[in-house]
N, C-alpha and C positions, 0 to 999 in steps of 0.2 A: 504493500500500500504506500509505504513514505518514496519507493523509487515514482511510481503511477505518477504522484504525485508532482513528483520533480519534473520526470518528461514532460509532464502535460504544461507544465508552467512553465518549462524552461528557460529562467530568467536568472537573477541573480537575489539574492536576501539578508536577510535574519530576521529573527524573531525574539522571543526569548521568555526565558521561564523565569518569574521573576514576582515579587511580592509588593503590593502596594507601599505606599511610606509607612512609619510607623505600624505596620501592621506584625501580627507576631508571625515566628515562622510557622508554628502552630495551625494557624487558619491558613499557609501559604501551601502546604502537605496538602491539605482537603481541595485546593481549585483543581477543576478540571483542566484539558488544555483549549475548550470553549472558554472559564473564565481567567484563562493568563491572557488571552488577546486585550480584558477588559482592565489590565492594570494602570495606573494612574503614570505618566510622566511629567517630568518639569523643564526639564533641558532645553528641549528643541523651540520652545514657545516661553517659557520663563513663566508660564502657568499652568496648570494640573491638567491633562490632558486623555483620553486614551492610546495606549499603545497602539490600536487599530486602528485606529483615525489618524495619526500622525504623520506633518507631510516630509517626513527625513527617514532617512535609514537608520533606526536608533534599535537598541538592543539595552536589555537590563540583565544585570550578574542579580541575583537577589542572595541574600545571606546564606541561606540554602545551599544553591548551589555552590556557593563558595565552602562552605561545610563539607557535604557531598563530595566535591573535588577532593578534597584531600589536601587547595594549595596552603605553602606556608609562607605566600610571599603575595603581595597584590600583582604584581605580572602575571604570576601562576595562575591566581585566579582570572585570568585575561584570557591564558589561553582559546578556548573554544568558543570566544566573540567572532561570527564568521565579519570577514574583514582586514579585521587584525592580524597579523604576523610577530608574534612573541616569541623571541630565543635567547637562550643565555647564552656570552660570550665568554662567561666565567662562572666561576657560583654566585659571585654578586653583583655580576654586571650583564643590563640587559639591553635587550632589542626589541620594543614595541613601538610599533609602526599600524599608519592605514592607510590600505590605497596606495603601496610603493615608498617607494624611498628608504627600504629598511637601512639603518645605522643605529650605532650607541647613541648618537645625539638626540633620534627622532626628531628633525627641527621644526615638524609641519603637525604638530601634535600637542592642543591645547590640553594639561590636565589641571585640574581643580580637586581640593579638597571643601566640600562644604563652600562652593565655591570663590574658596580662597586658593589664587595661584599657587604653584610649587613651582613654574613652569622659570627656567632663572635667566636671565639676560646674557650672562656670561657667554653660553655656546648652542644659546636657542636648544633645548632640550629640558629634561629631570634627569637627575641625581636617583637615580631608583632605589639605589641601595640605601639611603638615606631617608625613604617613605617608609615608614615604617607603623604600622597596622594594628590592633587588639582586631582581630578579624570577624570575631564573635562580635563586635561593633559596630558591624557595617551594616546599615539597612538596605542600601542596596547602589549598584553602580551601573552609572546611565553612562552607555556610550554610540555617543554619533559618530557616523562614520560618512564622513563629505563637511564640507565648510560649515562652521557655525557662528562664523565671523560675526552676522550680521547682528548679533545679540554679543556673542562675548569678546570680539572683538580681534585684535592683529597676532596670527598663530594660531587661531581656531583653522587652519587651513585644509589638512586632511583629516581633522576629527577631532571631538572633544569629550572625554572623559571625567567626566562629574562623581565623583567619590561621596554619598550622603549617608552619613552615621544616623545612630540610631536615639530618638529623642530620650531623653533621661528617666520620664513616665517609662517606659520599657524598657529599662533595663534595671529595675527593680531588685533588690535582694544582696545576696554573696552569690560570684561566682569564678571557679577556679579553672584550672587547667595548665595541665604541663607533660611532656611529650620527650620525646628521648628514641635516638637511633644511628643509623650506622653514616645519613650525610650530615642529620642536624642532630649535633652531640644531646644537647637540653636545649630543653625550653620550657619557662614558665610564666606563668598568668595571672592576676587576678583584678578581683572587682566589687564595688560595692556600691551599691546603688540605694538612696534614701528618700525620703520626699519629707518635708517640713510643712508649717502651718501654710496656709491661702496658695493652695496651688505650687509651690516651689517644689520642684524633684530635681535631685541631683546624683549626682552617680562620678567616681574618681577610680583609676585604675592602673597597673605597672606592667610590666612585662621585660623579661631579658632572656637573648636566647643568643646558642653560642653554633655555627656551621662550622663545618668541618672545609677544608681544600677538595676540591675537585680534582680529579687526575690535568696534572699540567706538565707543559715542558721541561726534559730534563732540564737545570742547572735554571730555571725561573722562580720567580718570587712564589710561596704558597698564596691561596686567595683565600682564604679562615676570615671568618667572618661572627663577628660580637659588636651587638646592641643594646642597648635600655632604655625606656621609654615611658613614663610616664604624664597623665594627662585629666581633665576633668572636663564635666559638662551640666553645666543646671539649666534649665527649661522653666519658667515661671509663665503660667496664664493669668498674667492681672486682670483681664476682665474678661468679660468673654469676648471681645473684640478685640484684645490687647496679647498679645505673645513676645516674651523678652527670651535671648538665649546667651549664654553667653561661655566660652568654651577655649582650653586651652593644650598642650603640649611641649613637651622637653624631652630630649632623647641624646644620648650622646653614647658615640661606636667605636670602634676601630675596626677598619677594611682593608683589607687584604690583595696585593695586585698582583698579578701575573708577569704583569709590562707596567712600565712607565705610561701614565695618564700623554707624556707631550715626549716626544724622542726625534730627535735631530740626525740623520744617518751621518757618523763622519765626527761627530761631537757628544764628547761626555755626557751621562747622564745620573742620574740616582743608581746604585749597585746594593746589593745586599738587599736583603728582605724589607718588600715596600709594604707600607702600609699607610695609608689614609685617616686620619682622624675627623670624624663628624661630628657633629653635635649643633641645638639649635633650639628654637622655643615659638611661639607663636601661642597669638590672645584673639578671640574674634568674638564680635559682642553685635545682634543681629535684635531689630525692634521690629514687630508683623504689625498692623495695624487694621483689621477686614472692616468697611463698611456697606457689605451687600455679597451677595455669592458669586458674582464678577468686578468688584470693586474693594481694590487692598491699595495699604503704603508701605515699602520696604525699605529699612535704613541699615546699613551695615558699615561695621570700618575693625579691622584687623591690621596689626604690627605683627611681623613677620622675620625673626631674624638669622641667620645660619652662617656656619663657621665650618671652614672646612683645610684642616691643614696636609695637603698632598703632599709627597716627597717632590714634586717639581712646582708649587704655587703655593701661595696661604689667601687665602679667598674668607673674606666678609662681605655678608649682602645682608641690607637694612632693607624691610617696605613695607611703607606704612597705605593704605589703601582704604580710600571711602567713597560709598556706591550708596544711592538713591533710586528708588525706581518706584513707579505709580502705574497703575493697572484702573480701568473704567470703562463703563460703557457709554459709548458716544451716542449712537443711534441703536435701533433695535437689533440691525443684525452686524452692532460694530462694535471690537473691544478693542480698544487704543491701550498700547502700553509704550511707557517712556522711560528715560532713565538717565541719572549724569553717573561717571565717577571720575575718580581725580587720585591719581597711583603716583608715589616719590620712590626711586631705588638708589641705596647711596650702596655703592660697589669698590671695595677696598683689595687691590689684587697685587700680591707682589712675589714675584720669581724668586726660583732657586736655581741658578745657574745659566739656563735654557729658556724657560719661559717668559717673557715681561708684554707687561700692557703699558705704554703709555698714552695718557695718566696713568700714576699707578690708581689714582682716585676716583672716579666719576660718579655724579649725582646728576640722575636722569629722570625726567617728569611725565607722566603722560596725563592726557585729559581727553574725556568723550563724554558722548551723549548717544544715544540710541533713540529711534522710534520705531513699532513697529503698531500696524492694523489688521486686525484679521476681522474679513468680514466673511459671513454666512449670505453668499448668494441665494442659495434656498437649502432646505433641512440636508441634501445629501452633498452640495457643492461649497467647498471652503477656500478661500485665496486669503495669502498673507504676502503683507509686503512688509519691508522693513531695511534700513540700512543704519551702519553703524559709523560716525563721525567722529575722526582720534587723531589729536596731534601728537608726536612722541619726538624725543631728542635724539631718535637715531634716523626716520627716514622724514619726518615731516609732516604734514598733512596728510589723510588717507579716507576714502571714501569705500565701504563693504556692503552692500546691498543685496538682497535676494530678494526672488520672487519664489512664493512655495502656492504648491495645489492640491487638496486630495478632493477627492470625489468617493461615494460610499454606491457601487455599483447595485449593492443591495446590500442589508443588512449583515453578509457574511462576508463581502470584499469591497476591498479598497482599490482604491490606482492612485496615485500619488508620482507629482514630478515637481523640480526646485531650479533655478537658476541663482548663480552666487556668485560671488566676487569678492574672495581671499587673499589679504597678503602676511606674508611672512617677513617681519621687519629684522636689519643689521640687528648681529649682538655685539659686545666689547671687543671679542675677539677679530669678526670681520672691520670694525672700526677702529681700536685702536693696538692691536698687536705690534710690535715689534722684537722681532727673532733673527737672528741672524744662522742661515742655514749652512754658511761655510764657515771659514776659520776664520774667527771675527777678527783676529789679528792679520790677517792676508790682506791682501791688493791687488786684484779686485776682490768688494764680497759681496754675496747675493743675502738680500736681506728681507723676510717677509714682513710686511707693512701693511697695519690698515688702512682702512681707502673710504674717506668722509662722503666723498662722493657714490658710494656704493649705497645701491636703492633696494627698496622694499622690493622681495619677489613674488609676483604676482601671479592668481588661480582665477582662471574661468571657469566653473564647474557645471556640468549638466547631469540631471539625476534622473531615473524613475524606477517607482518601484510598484508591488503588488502582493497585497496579504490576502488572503484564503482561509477560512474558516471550510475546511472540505466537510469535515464530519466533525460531531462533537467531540470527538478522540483523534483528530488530524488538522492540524494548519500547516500552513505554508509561507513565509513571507520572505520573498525576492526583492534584490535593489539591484539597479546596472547605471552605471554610469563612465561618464568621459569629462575628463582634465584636460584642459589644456595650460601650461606652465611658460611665463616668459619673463626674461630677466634670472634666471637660477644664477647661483653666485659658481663663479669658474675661476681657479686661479691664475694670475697671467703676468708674464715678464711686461713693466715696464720701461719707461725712457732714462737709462743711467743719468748718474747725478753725480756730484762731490759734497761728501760730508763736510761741512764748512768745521765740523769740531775734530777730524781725524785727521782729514785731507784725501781719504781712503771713493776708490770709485765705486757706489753701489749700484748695482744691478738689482732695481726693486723687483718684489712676486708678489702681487696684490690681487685681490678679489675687485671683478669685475661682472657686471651683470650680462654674460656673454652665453648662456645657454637657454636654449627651449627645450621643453618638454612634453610628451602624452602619454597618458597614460589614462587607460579603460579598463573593464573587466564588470563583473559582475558577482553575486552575494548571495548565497540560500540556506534558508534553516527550515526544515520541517519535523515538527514534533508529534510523534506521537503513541498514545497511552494504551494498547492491548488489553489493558486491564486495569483496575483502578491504582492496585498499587507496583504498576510495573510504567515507567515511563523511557522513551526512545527517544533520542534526537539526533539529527544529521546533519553536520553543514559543509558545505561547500564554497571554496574560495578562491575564484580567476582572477587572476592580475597581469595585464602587456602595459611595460613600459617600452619607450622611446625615446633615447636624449639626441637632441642635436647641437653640439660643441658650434660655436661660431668663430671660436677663438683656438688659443693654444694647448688650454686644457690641460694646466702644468700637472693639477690634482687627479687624474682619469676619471674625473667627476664622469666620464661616459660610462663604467664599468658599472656606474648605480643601477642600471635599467635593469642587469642581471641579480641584482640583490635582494630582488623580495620572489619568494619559490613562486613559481606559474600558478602552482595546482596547490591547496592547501584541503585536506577531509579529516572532519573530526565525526568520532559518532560515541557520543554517549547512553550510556542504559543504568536506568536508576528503579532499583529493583529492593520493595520494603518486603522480609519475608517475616513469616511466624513467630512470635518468641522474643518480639522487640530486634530480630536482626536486620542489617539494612546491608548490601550487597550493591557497589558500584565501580564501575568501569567506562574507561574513557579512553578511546583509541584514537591517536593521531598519525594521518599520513602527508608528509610534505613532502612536495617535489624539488630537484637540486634548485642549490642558489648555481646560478650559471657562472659571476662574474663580481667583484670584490674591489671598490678602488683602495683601499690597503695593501692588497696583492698587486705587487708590481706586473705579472704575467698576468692579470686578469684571471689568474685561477678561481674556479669555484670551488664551489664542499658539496659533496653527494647529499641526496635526499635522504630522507630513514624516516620509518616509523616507527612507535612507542607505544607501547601500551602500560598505565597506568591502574593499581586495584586497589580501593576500599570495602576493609569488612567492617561494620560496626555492628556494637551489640548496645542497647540502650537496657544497663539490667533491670533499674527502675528509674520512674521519671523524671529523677536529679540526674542521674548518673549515664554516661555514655565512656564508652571504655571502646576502641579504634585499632585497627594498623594498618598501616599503607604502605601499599611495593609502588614504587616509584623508578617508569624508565626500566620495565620489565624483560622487554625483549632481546636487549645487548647488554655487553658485561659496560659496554661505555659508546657514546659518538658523540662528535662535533654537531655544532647549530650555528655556529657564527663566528667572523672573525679569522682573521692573520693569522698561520701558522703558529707566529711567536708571541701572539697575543690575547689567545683563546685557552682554554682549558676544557676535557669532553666531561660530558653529564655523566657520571657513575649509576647504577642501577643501586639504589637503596630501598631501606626498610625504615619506619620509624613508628612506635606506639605512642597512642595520646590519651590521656585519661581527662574528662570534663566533668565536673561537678558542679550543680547548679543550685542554691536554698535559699 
């Protein structure tokens, strides 16, 4: 039945199994997969929505599933987002990407927590290893996948990932957990959740957990990996129209490298065992205000700060960020909603050796506003327009627009199409690097230099998709879409010069807006339930890229096209048996990366598939006792990354014990 279904639709998707806000996981077990089409989103519209009705390719992980997997890491749980292309290059460093362009960096890849950025200016990407989770916290995570610029603004460009924890009213009580095995040595957990007089519930929690090194190259750095992480969150309903939240974190690590973060071919760098120190804190304090069931005011402002001491850089980033938005009904079939905010980032960066930014200092500003209208042409027809207006101190003034459609064919499908217009703005490194790639003491020397004049690169995006409610125990929901890219940043020899402070002739290598791009494919999930408590899902993931170099292409930024795998197939089976046991498996097959711009030859890494297993026994309804084989199939393989800068995933075991009172 789930193949029938794909043929007949043959298009691209996702869908996803997934649990309303706040809701427990409890009532999330009981929906059929008729009511997961009817879950609640926020993301794509910045107001409550149906998942089946929505005009974007959007997918939710909901807590559950995140359980169910097995992950011990928020990437992990990312996996099986069809779209997405998630690989470790290491045990703690990743690769999620959507729509192409896999790299560590991810630069086209807005994520938010509670949506507060993590997303850092330095090298346009997340620090992954640095996100760090109480995963039993997560209510659930919304991700688009295609531009969502128009709402959150420059970087939303091939997708946005929305991280939403769980309100403090639910998370009620004591609860523990801690886990132990053969790749994550320990791990443990806890939690306590209260509520005080006039509505106030609050809840605060820790967690530390210590990974083991991944199989890596002789005579490289181990990648062992240890964190701690503590945080709180109170939720007060002062009136019944009034919602205050206000919510914090502290974590501080040490991470573990394989290779050098910045390496110079020709020039010294860090030797002996690298390791990374992280650590960092953030406050965010968020006032609801509803005056009608389509009429709310939303005030928020979060300090944000993080520290990061690498063997080649010492990196501080301040940001403080305050956001406004109003939601109303204009006309009867009109909801206008608006918004300003106003983000400061003061960026403290200084080299060891190899690496330098000048300034070493930079405080960068950005300011926008947003509009967006969705009207209800008639009860089955919806259009939304909307652009986003942002000036920022790296490319300037920027206009992001979309046009979105869905139409309700009949009560069980949808069709939905979106036009948009993303950029992806300079970070510090494309603006203000300075590195010297030869022997800074020679004459000539070649020297890579930021380049002020280097511009925002820019997404035409075209989308369309379609969900199917086939039978009460079968959907479907396909997206396909086409990219087009222009302006990509390329690196390229400039016009030599004379250092007026050496006398030395440099040969600059600066970033230039010198490549176009395309990139197509298509997205499908179909889920479905045999039985009540046996649930199936399949998804499937095409992706052709296309770069065209206009320039020198010092970087083989052309190799990118080959780096995100063709063919991506996940299928999951979540199977509750008798006796409180729960039985789940998740098989993943990806096709080669063909081509690597870190690999000088353009070499790729072969495909492989994985297969993953959780047994749990739930003995009574506090208690859940677990083990998971992890990466079953091989004793080890590669997923990403440079020969000498990768490490392969080992096949582990690890037991969890979860107590909840």
């Amino acid at each position: 039945m789930l193949a029938a279904c794909l043929l007949t639709l043959g298009s691209s998707s996702l869908l996803a199994q997934q649990q309303p806000e706040n809701s427990s996981t409890t009532a999330l077990k009981r929906l059929s997969v008729e009511e997961l089409m009817d879950v609640q989103v926020t993301s794509v519209s910045k107001s409550r929505e149906s998942l089946a009705g929505a005009a974007a390719a959007v997918a939710i992980v909901s807590n559950e599933d995140i359980r169910r997997s097995g992950a011990t890491t928020l990437p992990d749980a990312l996996r099986f987002v069809p779209g997405l292309h998630v690989a470790n290059e290491t045990a703690d460093s990743w690769v999620v990407s959507s729509r192409g362009f896999s790299g560590v960096n991810s630069a086209k890849l807005l994520v938010l927590s509670d949506t507060r950025s993590i997303y850092t200016p330095l090298f346009s990407g997340v620090f992954w290893e640095a996100q760090d989770y109480f995963l039993e916290d997560i209510d659930h995570i919304e991700v688009i996948r295609g531009p969502g610029a128009a709402l959150w603004g420059s970087n939303a460009v091939n997708g946005v990932i929305n991280i939403l924890t769980k309100n403090a009213a639910d998370t009620q009580g004591e609860y523990l957990e801690t886990a132990a095995g053969t790749q994550e040595r320990v791990s443990a957990a806890a939690r306590y959740g209260g509520e005080s007089a006039n509505h106030l519930y609050y809840r605060v929690f820790g967690k530390y957990f210590d990974q083991g090194a991944a199989q890596h190259p002789a005579g490289s750095s181990p990648d062992d990996w240890q964190l701690g992480h503590v945080g709180f969150r109170a939720d007060w309903h002062a009136t019944s129209a009034d919602a205050l939240t206000v919510q914090g974190d502290a974590y501080d690590g040490r991470v573990g490298q394989v290779a050098p973060a910045v390496n110079v071919l020709g020039r010294p760098g860090p030797v002996g065992k690298l390791r990374a120190a992280v650590g960092g804190a953030n406050v965010l304090g968020r006032w609801q205000h509803s005056s009608g069931e389509n009429a709310d005011i939303q005030l928020r402002l979060y300090y944000d700060r993080t520290h990061r001491n690498d063997p080649t850089f010492l990196d501080d980033l301040d940001t403080v960020d305050l956001d406004f938005q109003q939601r109303f009904t204009a006309a009867r079939a009109q909801e206008l909603t608006w918004g300003l905010n106003y983000r400061s980032m003061h960026d403290r960066n200084v080299g060891k050796g190899i690496f330098n930014l000048q300034p070493a200092s930079s405080r960068d500003n950005l300011v926008s506003g947003f509009v967006q209208d969705q009207i209800s042409l008639r009860d089955s027809l919806r259009v939304t327009l909307g652009t986003k207006l942002e000036h920022n101190d790296f490319s300037g003034f920027e206009v992001q627009p979309s046009v979105r459609a869905a139409w309700d064919l009949s009560r069980r499908r949808t069709v939905w199409g979106a036009v948009s217009r993303a950029v992806r703005v300079p970070t510090r490194i494309e603006r203000d690097v300075a590195i010297d790639v030869t022997n800074p003491l020679g004459n000539p020397v070649a020297r890579l230099l930021g380049n002020r004049d280097f511009h925002a690169e820019e997404l035409l995006a075209f989308e369309l998709g379609y969900r199917w409610q086939a039978l009460e125990n079968l959907s479907c929901d396909l997206a396909a879409f086409h990219n087009r890219y222009h302006g990509l940043a390329s690196l390229e020899f400039g016009t030599p010069f004379i250092d007026p402070n050496t006398g030395q002739t440099v040969f600059p290598v600066l970033n230039r807006n010198l490549t176009d791009a395309r990139t197509e494919g298509f997205e499908a999930l179909a889920t479905y339930s045999p039985r009540r408590y046996w649930r199936l899902s399949l998804t499937y993931t095409y992706t052709d890229m296309s770069l065209d170099p206009h320039g020198q292409d010092v970087n083989r930024g052309r190799f990118t096209e080959g780096a995100t795998p063709r063919n991506q197939i996940g299928v999951r089976s979540s199977l509750d048996l008798p006796g409180g046991f729960q039985v789940d498996a998740q098989f993943r097959s990806l096709s080669a990366i063909r081509s690597l711009p870190d690999i000088l030859t353009g070499q790729g890494i072969p495909g492989y598939n994985e297969l993953d297993v959780r047994l749990a026994w739930q003995a009574w309804k506090q208690l859940e006792i677990s083990v998971d084989g992890r990466n079953l199939l091989h004793d080890h393989h590669v997923e990403f990354g440079a020969p000498d800068q990768r490490s392969a995933m080992e096949r582990s075991v690890y037991g969890k014990i979860a107590w909840g009172f």
